[in-house]
C-alpha positions, 0 to 999 in steps of 0.5 A, spaced: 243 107 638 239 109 643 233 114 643 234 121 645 230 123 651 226 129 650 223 130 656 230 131 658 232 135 651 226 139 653 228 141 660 235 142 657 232 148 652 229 151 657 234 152 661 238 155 655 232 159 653 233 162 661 240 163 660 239 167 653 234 171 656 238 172 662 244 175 658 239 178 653 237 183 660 244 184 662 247 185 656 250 193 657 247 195 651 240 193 653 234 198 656 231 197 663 225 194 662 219 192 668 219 187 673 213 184 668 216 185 661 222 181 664 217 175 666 214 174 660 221 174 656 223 169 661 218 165 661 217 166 653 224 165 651 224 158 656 218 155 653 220 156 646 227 153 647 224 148 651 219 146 645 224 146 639 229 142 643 223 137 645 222 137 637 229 137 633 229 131 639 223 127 637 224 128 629 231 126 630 228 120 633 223 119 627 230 119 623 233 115 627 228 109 626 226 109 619 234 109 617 236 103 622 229 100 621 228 099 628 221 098 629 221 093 622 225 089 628 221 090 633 227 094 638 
């Protein structure tokens, strides 16, 4: 079983944490907010879905090799 890459898991949260702060602001029921406010929420929400996928990706890595042994056997 191949190794998940995180560097791609981590673009791929940040691009989900974009679209969820994106639907967060366009969402009817949401209130106007300033030019500066939507940045911070935007750039925000990315790194934060960036960084939990990133891990969940290196943990499930660690996982990986332990239960298969892969690193006793030098794969």
């Amino acid at each position: 079983m191949r190794p998940w890459n995180t560097i791609r898991a981590m673009a791929y949260g940040g691009a989900l944490g974009l679209c969820a702060a994106v639907v967060k602001f366009f969402a009817p029921w949401s209130d106007a907010v300033s030019g500066a406010a939507m940045a911070k929420e935007l750039i925000g929400a990315s790194l934060a879905f960036a960084l939990l996928c990133g891990l969940v990706a290196a943990l499930r890595n660690v996982i990986q090799r332990r239960l298969t042994g892969s690193e006793l056997r030098g794969e």
